[in-house]
N, C-alpha and C positions, 0 to 999 in steps of 0.2 A: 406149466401151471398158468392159468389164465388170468389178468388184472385182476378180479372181481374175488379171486381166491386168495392172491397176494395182499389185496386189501386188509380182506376178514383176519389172516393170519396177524398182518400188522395192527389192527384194531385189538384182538387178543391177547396179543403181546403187552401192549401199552395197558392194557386193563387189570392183566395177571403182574406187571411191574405197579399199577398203583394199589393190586391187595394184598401182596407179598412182602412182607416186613423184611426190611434190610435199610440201608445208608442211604436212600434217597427220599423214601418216605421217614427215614429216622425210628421207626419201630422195629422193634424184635420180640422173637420168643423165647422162653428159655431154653439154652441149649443151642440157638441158633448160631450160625458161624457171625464173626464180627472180622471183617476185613482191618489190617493194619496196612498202610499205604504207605512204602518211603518214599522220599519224593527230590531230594537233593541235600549236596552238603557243597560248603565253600569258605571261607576265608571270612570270619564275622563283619572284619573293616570293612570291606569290600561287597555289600547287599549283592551289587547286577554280578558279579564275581561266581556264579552258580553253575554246581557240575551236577551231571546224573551220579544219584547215590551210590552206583555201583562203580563210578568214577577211581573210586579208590577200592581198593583192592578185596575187598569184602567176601568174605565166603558166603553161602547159599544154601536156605534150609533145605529146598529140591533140586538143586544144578539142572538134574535131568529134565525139568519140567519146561513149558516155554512160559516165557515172563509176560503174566498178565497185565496189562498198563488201562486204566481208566481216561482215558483223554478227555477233557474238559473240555467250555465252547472257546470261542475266540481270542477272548481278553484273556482266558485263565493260560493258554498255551502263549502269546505275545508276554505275559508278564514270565516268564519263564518256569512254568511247573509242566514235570513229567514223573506222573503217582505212579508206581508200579508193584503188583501185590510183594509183599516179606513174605510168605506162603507158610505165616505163623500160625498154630492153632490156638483162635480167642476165641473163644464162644460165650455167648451172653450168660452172666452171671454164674461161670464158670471158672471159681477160681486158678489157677496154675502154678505149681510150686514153684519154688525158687531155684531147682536146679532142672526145670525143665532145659534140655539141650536145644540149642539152633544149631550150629555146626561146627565142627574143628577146621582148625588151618594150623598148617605151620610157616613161622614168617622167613622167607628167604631175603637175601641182602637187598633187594629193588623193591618188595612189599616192605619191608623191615623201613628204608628209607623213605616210600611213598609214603606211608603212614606218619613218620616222624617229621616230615615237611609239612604234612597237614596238620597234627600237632602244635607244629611251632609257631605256624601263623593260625591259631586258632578256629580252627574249623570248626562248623557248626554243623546238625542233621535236622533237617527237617520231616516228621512223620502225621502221620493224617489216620484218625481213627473217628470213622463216622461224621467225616469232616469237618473234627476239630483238632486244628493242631498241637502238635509238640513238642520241644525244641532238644537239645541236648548238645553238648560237647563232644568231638569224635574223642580227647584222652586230656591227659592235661601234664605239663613238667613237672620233674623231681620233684621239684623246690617249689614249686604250689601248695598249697592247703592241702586237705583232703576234701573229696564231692561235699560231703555235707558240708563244706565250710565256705566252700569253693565259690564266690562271688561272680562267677561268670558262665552258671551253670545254669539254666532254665528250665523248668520245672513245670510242665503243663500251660503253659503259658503265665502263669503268675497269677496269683489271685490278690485284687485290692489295688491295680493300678502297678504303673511302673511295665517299662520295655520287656521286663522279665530277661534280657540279656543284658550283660555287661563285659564290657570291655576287660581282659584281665591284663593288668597295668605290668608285663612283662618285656623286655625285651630280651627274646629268646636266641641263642647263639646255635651256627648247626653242631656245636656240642655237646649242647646242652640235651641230659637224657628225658626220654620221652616215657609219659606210662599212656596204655591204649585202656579206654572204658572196655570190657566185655558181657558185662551184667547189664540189662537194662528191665529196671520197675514199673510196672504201666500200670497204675493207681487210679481205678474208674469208678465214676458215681452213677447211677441211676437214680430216675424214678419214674417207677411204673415199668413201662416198655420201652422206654427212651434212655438214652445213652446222655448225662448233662454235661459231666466234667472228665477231663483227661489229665492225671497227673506221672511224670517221666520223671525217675528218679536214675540216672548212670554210674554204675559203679563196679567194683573190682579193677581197679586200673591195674593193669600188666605192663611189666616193662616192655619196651617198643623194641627189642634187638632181632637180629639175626639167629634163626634155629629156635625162638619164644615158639611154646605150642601154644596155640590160643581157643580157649573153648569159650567159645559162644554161649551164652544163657538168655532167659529172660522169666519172668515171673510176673502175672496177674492177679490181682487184686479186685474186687467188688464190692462195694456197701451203698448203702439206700440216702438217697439225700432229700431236700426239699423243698426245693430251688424249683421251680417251674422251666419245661422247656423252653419257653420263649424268652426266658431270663439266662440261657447257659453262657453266651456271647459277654454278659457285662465284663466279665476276669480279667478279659481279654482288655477292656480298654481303661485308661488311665488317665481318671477323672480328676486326680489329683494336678497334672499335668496341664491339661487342656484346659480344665475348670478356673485356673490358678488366677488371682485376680489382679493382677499385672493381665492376661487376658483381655478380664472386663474390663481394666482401665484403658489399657490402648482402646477397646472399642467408642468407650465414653470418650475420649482423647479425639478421635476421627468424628465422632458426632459434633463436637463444639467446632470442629475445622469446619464443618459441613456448614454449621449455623454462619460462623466469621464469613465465609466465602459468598454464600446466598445473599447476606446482608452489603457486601461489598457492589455483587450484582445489580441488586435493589438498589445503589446511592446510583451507579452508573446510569441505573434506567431513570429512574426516577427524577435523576436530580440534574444531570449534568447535560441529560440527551432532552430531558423535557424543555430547558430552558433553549435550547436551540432549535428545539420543536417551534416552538413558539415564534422563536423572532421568524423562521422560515415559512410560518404559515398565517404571517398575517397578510390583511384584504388588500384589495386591487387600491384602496388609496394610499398606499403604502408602499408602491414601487417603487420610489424613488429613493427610499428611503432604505428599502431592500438590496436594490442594488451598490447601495453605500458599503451595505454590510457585505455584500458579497464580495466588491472587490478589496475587501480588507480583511477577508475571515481567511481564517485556515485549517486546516484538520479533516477529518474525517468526510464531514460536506462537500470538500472539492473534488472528491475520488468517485461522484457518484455517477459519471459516465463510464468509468473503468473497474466497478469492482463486481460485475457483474460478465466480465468476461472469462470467455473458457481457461480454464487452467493449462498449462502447461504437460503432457505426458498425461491425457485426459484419460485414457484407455488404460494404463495404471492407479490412475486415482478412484476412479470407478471401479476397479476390481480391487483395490483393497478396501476400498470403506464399504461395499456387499460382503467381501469377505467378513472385514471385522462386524456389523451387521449380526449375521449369518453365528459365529463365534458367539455376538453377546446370547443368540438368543439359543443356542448351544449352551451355554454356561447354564442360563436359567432352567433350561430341561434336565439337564442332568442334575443338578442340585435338588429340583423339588423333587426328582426319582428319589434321590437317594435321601430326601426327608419324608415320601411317602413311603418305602420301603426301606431294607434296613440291609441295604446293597452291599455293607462294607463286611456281614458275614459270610458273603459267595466271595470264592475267589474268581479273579480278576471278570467281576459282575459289572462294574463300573467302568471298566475300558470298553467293554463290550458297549456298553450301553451307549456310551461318546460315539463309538464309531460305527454306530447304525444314526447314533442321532445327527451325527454330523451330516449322513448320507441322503437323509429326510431333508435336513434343514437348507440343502442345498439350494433348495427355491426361493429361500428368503436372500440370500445372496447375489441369485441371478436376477430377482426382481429389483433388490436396490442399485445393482449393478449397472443392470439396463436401461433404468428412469433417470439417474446421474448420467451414464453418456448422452440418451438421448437429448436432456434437458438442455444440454451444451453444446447443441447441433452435431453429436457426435455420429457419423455415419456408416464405420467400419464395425458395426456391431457385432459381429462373429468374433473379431479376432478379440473385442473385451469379453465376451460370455467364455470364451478358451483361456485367457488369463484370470479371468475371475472363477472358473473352474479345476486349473491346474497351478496356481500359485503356491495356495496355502498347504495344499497334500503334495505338491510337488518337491516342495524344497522340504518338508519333513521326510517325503520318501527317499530324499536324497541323500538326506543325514542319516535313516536306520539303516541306508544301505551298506553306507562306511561301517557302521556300528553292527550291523550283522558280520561285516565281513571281517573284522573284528575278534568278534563274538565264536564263528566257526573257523577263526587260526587258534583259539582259546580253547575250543569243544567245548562250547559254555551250553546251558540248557535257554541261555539272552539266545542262542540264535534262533531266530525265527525259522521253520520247516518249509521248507519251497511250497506245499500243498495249502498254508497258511497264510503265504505270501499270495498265493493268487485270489483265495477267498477276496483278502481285503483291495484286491484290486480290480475283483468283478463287482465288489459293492460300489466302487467309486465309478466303474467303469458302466454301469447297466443301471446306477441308479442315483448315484451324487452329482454325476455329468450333467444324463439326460432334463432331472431336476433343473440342476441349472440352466437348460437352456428353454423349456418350459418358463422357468420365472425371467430370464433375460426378454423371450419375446414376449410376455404379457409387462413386465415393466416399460418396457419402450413403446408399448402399445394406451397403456393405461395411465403411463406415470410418466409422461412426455414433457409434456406443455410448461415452456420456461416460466410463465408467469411472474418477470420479473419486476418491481418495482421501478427502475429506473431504466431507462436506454441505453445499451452500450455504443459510444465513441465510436466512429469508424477509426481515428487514430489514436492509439493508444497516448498519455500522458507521461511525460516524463517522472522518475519516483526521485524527489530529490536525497540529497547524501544524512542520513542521520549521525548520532552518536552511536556507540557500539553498543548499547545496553537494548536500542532502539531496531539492532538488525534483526531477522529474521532467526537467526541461528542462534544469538542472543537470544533470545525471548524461548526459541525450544527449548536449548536446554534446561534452562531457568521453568521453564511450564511442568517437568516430568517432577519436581522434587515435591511438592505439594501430594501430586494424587500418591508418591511413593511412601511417603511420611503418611499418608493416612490407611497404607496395608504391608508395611513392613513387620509390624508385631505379627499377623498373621500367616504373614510370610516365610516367618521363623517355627511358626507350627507345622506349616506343611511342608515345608522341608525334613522337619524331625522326624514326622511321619513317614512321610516317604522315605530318607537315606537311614531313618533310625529304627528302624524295627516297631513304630509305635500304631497303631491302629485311630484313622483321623473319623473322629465321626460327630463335630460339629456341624454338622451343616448349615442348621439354622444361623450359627454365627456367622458362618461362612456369606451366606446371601446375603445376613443385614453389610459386613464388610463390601462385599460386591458393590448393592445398592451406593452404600458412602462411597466407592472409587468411583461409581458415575455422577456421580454428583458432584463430586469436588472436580475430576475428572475434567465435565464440561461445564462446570463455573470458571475453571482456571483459560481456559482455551476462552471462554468471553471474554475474559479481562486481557488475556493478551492478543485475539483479535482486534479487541476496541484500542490496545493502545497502538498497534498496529497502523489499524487504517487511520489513529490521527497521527503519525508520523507522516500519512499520506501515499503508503506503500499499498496499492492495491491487489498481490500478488497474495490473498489471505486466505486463498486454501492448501495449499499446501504446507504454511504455517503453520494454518491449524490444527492440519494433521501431526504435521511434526512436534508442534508443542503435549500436545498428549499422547501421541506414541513415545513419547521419549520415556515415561516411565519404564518402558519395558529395558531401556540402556542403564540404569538404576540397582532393574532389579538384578542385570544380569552382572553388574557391579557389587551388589549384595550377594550375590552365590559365589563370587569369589572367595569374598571374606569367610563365606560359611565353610567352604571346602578346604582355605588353611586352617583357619581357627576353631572349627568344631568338630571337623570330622577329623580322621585317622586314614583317610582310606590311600593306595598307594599301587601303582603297578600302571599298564598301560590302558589296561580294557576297562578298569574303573575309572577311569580318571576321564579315556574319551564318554565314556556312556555318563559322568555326571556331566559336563559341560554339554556331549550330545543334547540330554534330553532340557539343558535350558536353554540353549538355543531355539531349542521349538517352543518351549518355555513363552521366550520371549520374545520371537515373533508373533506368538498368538495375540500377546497383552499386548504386542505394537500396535496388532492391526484394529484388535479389539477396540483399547483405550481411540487410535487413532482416530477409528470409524466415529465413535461417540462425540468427538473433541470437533470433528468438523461438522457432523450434522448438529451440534449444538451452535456452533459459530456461523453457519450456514441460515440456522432459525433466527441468530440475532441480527446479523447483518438484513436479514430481508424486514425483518423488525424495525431498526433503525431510517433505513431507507426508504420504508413505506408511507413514513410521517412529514418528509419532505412535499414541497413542490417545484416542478422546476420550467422552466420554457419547453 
């Protein structure tokens, strides 16, 4: 078959999938088949805790058939979903009794026990109809409720806010008897030829022993509603929660930090720097009079042959503040994606979206990269565009490594598929690299020229000994509590989202937060480079980075507390994949916050300097 024929048939295809009513266009006919998707089940505590649905021992409407699996793009297989058809018969607006059969089994003593271990730590199933989900419990104990009563039972997602799951507050003994759901209600709403709502009622619980014959049911329902499709997603999220005005207060709370800080700024510039302005810039009949004051001043003024020199480990500082660079302007893309579209209905759309935008955005990293070494006579530029290229994906690749490997001694649906793994590493590798090294050579080509306000020393200055409040290390830590105190409230949200089953979709909150962390961010990093350099320590970039990356030591202080005190979760591969993925967490906001905290300090100190005059 010739290109040209290949084409036509692939153009066909793609045309006869956008007029053929099914689950990607979201329309049907009546009558049509409606695919039911399961897609995993696991341990409620434990979210990244995820097995293939057929993980446990499950009979099968067709055995004989081969199992149809839907594969998603890149974020939705990384976030761990693998759909594979139930090869249930749902056909649109087709109702199905209640003793419609899926299939018998009878429990032997290692099914009998597999299922009651999933029982007992609360196992959950996740199913996908028309790509909206559905939760349910695999069974529940003795001495529980009943389903309808049963507070930890999830129900289509919940309608009106709220996780729609809950925790059921037992602690279950391996004596303790087990009943298994076998009935399952799939309770669906239309309008029109759209599919809106999906509600999953589990019931008939059987006891979980040895030799239980277990017949499989299930039963569909249909009625009309009126709810627009573009509205079916609201159910889903939990405006009661997010909305909550403890919320809006922390955000009002970070705005007045924002105003106190800027206003702090303003006394510095204004008030403290302009009076020394002054005495250093008055006229030639005034020399003598200058030099009085010179050899009697102290602070900030005397350092101005030295604080213009190259840093320390210049080839790292340069690749982290392009990194974090690169990060802030990553955060901004993703956020108005996901405010101009409504990301958080696709599954894992938003990872996807990070990790092509990171790969694009790779230029802006090697650009600020390259204009920071060169600026500082740095001459081994290759070896900073390979660090400023492989740092930030490097040391993440090195933590999912641990945590896949993890993940398949577990046969978790977390491990990432070898064929997955190379995806994201021909993107990094054919187009976040190359990127960077495009913006490395136009940065040190275009964004060179030191331009410094003052002349550096050929011999560097002694830094006399201060007090402790006044060192370097002092001042970091002391820098990170400010920008943390002004995104901790919302720190607690997206946590809950993320580890808690909640669907995050403030964004707009999200950015105005963002906005306030760089702004307090790099107000904080001016006040503790200005007291800095009048201690007389001209060593003030790497300070500065340090003073505002250190938020990210804060935050990663704050997910301790969250993971004793609010979660539940417990075992080994949970417990590395929550701390895994804040370590990545929180070298992002390091380098992020970092990058911001020195080019802020970096604009004031040439600020301050420029207003001198000197011999």
């Amino acid at each position: 078959m010739s290109a040209w024929a290949r084409l036509f048939f692939l153009v066909c295809a793609i045309v006869l999938q956008l007029v053929v009513g099914n689950q990607n266009n979201h329309k049907y006919k009546p009558q049509e088949a409606v695919k039911l998707w399961v897609n995993k089940v696991g341990p409620f505590n434990n979210p990244q805790e995820a097995y293939n649905y057929y993980f446990l021992p499950f009979c099968k409407a067709h055995p004989e058939r081969r199992a149809e699996h839907d594969w998603g793009g890149l974020g939705e297989v990384l976030q761990g979903n693998e759909l594979i058809n139930s090869q249930l018969d749902i056909h649109f607006k087709a109702p199905v009794p209640s003793t419609q059969p899926v299939c018998s089994q009878t429990l032997t003593a290692a099914t009998a026990a597999a299922f009651s271990s999933a029982i007992q730590r609360h196992y959950w199933s996740e199913f996908f109809i028309d790509d909206l989900p559905v939760w349910g419990f695999v069974g529940r104990l003795a001495k529980d409720l009943a389903p309808d009563h049963l507070h930890g039972v999830r129900s289509g997602g919940g309608g009106g806010g709220g996780s729609g799951v809950s925790t059921v507050e037992q602690d279950a003994s391996e004596e303790e008897p087990t009943l298994i759901y076998t009935h399952k209600m799939f309770d669906i709403s239309y309008n029109g030829d759209r599919i809106i709502q999906v509600n999953l009622t589990m019931d008939k619980a059987v006891p979980c022993v040895e030799g239980a014959q277990l017949e499989f049911t299930y039963a569909v329902t249909w009625h009309a509603t009126a709810v627009a499709f573009d509205d079916r997603f609201q159910r889903y999220l939990d405006n009661g929660f997010f909305e909550h005005k403890i919320h809006w207060f922390s955000i009002a709370n970070s705005s007045m930090m924002v105003l106190i800080l800027i206003a702090i700024v303003a006394v510095i510039l204004m008030r403290t720097l302009k009076k020394d302005f002054a005495k250093y810039s008055r006229s030639g009949d005034d020399v003598e009079a200058l030099e009085v004051d010179m050899s009697e001043e102290s602070g900030w003024k005397t350092v101005h042959g030295d604080v213009f020199r190259p840093p320390q480990r210049l080839p790292l500082l340069a690749a982290c503040v392009g990194t974090g660079v690169q990060l802030t302007a990553l955060s901004f893309c993703v956020i108005l994606l996901t405010m101009a579209g409504s990301f958080f209905e696709e599954r894992g759309t938003i990872l996807t979206a990070f990790i092509v935008c990171y790969a694009l955005t790779s230029f802006i990293g090697g650009y600020v990269s390259g204009g920071l070494y060169a600026r500082n006579d740095g001459r081994r530029w290759i070896r900073t565009m390979l660090l400023t290229g492989t740092l930030f994906p490097g040391v993440c690749f090195s933590i999912a490594a641990v945590l896949n490997t993890i993940a398949i001694g577990y046969r978790s649906l977390a491990a990432v598929p070898f064929g997955y793994i190379v995806v994201v590493l021909v993107l990094w590798g054919f187009i976040s690299l190359p990127l960077c090294l495009v913006g490395t050579v136009i940065g040190r080509n275009w964004n060179s020229l030191p331009n410094h306000p003052c002349r550096v020393k050929r011999i560097p200055s002694p830094i006399p000994g201060r007090t402790w409040y006044l060192r370097p290390a002092a001042i970091c830590l002391a820098g990170g509590l400010l920008p943390f105190g002004s995104i901790f409230i919302e720190m607690y949200f997206v946590f809950t989202s993320f580890w808690n089953y909640k669907v995050y979709y403030v964004f707009s909150l999200l950015l105005l937060v963002f906005l306030i962390l760089i702004i307090v961010t790099v107000s904080v990093t001016i006040v503790a480079t200005y007291f800095l350099l009048n201690a007389e320590n001209y060593h003030w970039q790497w300070t500065a980075f340090g003073t505002s990356s250190s938020t990210a030591l804060y935050v990663f202080l704050y997910s301790i507390h969250y993971f004793v005190y609010t979660t539940s979760m417990t075992g080994l591969m949970q417990t590395s994949f929550f701390f895994g993925y804040n370590v990545m967490l929180c070298l992002g906001i390091a380098l992020l916050c970092g990058s911001l905290g020195y080019l802020g300090a970096a604009a004031f100190t040439r600020t301050i300097y420029r207003g001198l005059k000197h011999e």
